[in-house]
C-alpha positions as CSV (number, residue, x, y, z in Angstrom):
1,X,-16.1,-32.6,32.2
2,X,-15.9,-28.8,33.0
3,X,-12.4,-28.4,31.9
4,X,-13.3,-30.8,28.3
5,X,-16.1,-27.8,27.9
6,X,-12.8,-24.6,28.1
7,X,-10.9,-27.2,26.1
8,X,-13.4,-27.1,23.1
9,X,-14.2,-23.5,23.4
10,X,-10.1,-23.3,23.0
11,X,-10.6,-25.4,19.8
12,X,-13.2,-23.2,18.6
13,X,-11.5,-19.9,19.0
14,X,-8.2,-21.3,17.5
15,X,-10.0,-22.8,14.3
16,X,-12.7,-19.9,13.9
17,X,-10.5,-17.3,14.6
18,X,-8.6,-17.7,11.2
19,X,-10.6,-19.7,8.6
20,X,-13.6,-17.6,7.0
21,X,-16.5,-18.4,9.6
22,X,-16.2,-16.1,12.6
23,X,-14.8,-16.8,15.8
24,X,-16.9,-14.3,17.9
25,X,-19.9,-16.1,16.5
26,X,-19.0,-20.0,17.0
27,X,-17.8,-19.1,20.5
28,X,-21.3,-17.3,21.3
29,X,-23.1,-20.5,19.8
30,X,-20.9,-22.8,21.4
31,X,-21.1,-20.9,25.0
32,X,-24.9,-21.1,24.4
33,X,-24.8,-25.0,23.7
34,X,-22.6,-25.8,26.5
35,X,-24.8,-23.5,29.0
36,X,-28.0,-25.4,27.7
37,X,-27.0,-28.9,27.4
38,X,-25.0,-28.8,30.8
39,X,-26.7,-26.1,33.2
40,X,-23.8,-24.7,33.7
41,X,-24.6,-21.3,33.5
42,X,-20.7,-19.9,33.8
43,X,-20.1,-21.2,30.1
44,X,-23.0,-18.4,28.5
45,X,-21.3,-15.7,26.2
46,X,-22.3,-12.7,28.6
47,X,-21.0,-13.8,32.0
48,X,-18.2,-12.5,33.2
49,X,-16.2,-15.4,33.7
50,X,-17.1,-16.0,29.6
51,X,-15.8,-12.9,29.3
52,X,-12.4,-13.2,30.7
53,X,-11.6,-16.2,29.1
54,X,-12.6,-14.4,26.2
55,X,-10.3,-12.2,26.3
56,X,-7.2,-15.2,27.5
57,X,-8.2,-16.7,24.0
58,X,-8.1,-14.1,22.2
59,X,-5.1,-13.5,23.3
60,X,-3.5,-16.9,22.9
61,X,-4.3,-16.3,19.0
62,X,-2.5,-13.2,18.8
63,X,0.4,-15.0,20.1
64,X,0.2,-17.6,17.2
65,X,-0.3,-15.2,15.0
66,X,3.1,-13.1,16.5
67,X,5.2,-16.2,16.4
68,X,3.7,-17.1,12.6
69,X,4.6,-13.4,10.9
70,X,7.5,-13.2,13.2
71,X,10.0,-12.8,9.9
72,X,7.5,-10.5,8.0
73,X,7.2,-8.6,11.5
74,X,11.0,-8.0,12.1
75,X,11.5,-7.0,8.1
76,X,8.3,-4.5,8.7
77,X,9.8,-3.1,12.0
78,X,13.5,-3.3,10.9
79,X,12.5,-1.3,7.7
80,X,10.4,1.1,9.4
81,X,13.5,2.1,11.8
82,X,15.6,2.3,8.8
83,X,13.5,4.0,6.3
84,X,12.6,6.9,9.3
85,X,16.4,7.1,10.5
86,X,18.6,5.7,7.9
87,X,20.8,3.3,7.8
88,X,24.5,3.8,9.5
89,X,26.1,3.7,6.1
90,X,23.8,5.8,4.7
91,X,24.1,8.7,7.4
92,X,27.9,8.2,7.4
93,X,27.4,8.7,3.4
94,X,25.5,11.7,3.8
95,X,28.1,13.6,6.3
96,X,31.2,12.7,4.2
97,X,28.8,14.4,1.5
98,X,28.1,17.1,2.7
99,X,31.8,17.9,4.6
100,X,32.6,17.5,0.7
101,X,30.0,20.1,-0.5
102,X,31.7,22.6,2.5
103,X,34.7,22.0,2.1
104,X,34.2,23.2,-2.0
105,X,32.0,26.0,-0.9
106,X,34.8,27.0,1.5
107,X,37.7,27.0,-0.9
108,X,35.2,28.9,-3.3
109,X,34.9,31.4,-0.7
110,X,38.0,32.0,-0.3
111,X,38.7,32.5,-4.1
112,X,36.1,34.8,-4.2
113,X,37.6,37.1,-1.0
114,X,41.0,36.9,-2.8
115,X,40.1,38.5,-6.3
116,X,39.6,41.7,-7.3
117,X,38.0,40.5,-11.1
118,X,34.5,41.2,-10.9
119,X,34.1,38.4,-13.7
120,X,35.4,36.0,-11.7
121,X,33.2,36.7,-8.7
122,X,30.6,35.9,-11.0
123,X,31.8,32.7,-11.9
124,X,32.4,31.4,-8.4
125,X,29.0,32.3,-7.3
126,X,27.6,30.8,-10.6
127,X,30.1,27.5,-9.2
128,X,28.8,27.4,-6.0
129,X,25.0,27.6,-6.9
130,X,26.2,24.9,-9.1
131,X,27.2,23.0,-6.1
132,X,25.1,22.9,-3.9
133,X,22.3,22.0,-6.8
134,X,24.9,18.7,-7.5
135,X,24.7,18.6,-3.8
136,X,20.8,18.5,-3.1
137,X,20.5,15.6,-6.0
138,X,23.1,13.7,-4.6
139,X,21.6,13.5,-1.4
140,X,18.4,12.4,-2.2
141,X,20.2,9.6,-4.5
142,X,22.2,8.6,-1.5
143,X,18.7,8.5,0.8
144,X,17.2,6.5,-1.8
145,X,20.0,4.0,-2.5
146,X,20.4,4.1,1.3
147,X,16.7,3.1,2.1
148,X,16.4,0.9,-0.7
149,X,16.0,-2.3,0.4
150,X,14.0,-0.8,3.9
151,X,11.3,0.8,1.9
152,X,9.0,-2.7,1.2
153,X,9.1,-3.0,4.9
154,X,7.8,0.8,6.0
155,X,5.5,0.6,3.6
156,X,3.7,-2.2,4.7
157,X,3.4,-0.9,8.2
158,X,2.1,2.6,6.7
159,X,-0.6,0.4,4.7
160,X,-1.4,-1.7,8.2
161,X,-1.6,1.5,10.2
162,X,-4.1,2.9,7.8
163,X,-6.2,0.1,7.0
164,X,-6.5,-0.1,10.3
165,X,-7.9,3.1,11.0
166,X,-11.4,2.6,10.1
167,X,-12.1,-0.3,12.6
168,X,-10.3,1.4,15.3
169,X,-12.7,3.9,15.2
170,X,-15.5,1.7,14.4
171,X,-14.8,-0.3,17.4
172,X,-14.1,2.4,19.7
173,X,-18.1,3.8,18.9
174,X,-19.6,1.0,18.5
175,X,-17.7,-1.2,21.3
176,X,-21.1,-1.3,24.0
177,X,-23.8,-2.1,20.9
178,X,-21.4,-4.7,19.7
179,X,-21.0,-6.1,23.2
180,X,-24.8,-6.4,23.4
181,X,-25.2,-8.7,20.1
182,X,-22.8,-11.5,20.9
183,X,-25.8,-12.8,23.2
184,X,-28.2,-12.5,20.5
185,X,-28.3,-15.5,18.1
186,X,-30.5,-15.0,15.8
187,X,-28.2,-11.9,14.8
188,X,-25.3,-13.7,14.6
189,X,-27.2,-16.8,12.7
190,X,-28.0,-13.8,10.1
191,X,-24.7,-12.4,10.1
192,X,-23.5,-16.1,9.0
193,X,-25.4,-16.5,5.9
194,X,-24.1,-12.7,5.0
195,X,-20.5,-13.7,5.4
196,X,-21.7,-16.9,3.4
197,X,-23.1,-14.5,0.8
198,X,-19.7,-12.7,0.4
199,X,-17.5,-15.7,0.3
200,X,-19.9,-16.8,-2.6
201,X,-19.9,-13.8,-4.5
202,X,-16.0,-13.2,-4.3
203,X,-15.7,-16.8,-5.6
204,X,-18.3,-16.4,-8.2
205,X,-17.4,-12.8,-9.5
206,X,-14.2,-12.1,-8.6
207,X,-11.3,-12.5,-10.9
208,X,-7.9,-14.0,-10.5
209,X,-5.5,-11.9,-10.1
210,X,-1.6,-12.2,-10.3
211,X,-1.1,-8.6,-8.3
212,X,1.0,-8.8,-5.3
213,X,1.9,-5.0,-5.0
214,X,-0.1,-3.0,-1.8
215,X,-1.4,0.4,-2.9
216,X,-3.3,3.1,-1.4
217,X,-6.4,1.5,-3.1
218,X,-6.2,-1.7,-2.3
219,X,-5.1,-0.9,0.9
220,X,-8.2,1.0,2.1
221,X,-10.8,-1.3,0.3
222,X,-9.2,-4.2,2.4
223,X,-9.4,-1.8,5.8
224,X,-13.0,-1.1,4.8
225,X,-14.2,-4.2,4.9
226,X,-11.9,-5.0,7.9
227,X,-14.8,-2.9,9.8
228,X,-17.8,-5.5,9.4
229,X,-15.8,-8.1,11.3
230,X,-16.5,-6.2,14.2
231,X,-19.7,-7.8,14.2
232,X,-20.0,-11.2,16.0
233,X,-20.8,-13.6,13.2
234,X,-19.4,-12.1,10.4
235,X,-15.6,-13.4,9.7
236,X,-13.1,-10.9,9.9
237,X,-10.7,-12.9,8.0
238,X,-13.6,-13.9,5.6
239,X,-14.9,-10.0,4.6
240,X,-11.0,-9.0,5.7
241,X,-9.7,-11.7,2.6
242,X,-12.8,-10.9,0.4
243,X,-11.7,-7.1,0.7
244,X,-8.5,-7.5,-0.6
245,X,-9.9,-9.8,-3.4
246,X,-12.2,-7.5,-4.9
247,X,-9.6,-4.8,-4.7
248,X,-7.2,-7.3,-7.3
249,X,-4.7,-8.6,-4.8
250,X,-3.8,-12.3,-5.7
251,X,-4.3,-15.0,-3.3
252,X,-1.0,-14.9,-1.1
253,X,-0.8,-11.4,-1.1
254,X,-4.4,-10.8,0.2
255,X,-3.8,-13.7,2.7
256,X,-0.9,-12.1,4.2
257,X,-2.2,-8.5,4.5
258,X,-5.6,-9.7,6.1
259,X,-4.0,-11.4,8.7
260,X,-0.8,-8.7,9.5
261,X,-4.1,-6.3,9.8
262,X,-5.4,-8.8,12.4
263,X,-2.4,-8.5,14.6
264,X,-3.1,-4.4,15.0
265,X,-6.9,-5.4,15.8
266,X,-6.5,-8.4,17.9
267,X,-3.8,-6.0,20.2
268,X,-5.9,-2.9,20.4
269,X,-8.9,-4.9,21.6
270,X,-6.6,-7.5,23.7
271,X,-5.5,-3.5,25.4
272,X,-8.9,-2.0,25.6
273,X,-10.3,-5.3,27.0
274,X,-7.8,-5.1,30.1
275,X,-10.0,-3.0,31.9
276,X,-12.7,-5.9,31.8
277,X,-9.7,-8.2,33.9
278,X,-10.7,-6.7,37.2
279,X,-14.0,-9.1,36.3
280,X,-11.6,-11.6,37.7
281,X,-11.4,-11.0,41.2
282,X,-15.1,-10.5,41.4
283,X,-16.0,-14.3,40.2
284,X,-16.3,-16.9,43.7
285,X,-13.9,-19.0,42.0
286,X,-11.7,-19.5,38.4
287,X,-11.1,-23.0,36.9
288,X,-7.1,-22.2,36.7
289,X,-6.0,-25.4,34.8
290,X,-9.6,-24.5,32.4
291,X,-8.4,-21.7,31.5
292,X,-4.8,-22.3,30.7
293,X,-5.6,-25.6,29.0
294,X,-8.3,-23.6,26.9
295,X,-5.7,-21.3,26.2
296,X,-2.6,-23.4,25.0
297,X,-5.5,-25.1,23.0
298,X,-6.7,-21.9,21.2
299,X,-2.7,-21.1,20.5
300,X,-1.6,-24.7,19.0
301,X,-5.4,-24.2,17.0
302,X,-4.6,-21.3,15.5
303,X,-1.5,-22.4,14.4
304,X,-2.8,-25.2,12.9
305,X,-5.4,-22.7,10.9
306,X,-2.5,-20.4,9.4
307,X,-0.8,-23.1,8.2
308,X,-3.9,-24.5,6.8
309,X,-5.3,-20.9,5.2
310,X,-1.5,-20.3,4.3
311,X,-0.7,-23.9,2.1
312,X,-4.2,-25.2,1.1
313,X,-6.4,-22.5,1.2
314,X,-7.6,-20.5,-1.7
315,X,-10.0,-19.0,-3.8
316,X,-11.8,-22.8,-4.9
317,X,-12.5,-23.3,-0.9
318,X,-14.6,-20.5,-0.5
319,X,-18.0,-22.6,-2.1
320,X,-17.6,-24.7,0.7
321,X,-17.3,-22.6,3.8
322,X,-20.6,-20.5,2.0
323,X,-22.4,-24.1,2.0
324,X,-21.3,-24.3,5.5
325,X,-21.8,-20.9,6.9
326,X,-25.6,-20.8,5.5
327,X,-26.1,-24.6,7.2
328,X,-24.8,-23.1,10.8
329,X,-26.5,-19.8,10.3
330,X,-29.8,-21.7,9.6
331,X,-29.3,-23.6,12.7
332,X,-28.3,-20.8,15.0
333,X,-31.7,-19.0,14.0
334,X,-33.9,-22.1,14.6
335,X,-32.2,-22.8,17.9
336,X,-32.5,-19.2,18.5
337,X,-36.4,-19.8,18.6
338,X,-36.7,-23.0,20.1
């Protein structure tokens, strides 16, 4: 029964973690359900063997996500090394360029030394401004044809590295206050209904848009928002997706972007939560096979949610997970008080 309960918390963090309804807050209500239907007092959201497998599940849905963006991934990290360093044909370009341009500037030289018309001197050094001119527009041709096809890949990391600035910083002040709320329910039953109350108003007021193109704009709107997710209870991907919405990204594209900005948050708190590990060796015992069954259920479960978000979901499903996310908010309160 014990390992059933890591099981369904597995389930939980795999489907919560990408459809619009918060995974922080399903796995504190279902840690509290489990804790006060069974008596098992391990399973509550502040202990530390919660918190360990915590951070195992979390984990396990980085990993899906790695293994799902793995092509986007290698174009963003391929064209980042490219775009920075060049490519080999383009630097091999650039020298035979430039032994060109001094070879030219050489021969000039040499003209120059060798006559004695005072009129010509002028018009070599007139040439060889000339030349290096033709020189300094060529190469920045040759860097642009050379990083052509790289660019659309940099670019996209520089838009994930900034959008994730703000909940970086976000997360690293408000990291011990957040850790306090994911025992409180009726916070996170409030927080539901808020995230419900975006998801309504995005698919209410929001236009649809046919822009696919990431911009400085858009880009930092989306990272804005990123920063409520940090709240347990309010859906990163929901406010993340909603974000890039009302800053006139179409559907794919703001899909895409919400979730490659998960991967930078999702690894920076899988890194800072390492520290909490050493909880391990403090517990009397740990339910092994729990916690790797809980874990290849959380991978295979989020997974199943990209694929779902990525082929079916769009801007028509977002009534329903409001209706949704205001019923299980509702109840979160009321069990809250009873």
């Amino acid at each position: 029964m014990i390992i059933l309960f890591y099981i369904i918390l597995g389930i939980v963090q795999g489907i919560a973690e990408i459809l619009p309804i918060s995974s922080s807050g399903h796995l504190a209500l279902t840690q509290a359900l489990i804790s006060d239907s069974s008596g098992l007092t391990q399973f509550k959201a502040d202990t530390q063997e919660m918190l360990v497998f915590n951070i195992f599940t979390h984990f396990a849905s980085l990993l899906a996500l790695l293994v799902f963006f793995r092509k986007q991934l290698w174009i963003m990290i391929k064209g980042s090394w490219q775009f920075i360093f060049n490519t080999k044909l383009g630097r091999q370009n650039a020298k035979d360029l430039r032994n060109q341009t001094k070879s030219k500037l050489f021969d000039l030289t040499h003209d120059y030394d060798e006559t004695n018309s005072s009129e010509r001197k002028k018009e070599i050094q007139i040439e060889a401004q000339n030349i290096e001119k033709k020189y300094k527009v060529q190469r920045k041709l040759l860097r642009k044809q050379a990083t052509k096809d790289a660019k659309p890949g940099f670019m996209l990391t520089v838009y994930m590295i900034m959008a994730s600035i703000p909940v970086a910083i976000a997360g690293f002040l408000l990291k011990n206050w957040i850790t306090s709320l994911f025992g409180e329910l009726s916070f996170i039953g409030i927080a539901f209904m808020i995230t419900g109350l975006l998801l309504l108003f995005v698919s209410m007021f929001t236009k649809k848009s046919s822009d696919s193109k990431y911009t400085w704009k858009n880009t930092m709107v989306t990272g804005i928002f990123q920063v409520f997710g940090i709240f347990p209870g309010i859906s990163r991907s929901g406010v993340t997706m909603s974000g890039a919405k009302i800053a006139g990204l179409n559907d794919e594209a703001a899909k895409q972007f919400a979730f490659i900005l998960f991967i930078p948050v999702a690894a920076g708190g899988f890194l800072l939560s390492l520290g909490d590990i050493n909880l391990i060796t403090a517990l009397p015992s740990v339910d092994v096979i729990g916690f790797i069954l809980g874990f290849i259920t959380a991978f295979i479960m989020t997974g199943l949610g990209l694929l779902f978000i990525f082929k079916k979901f769009n801007l028509s499903h977002y009534k329903y997970f409001t209706i949704y996310l205001f019923i299980i908010g509702m109840f979160t309160i009321i069990y809250h008080f009873i």
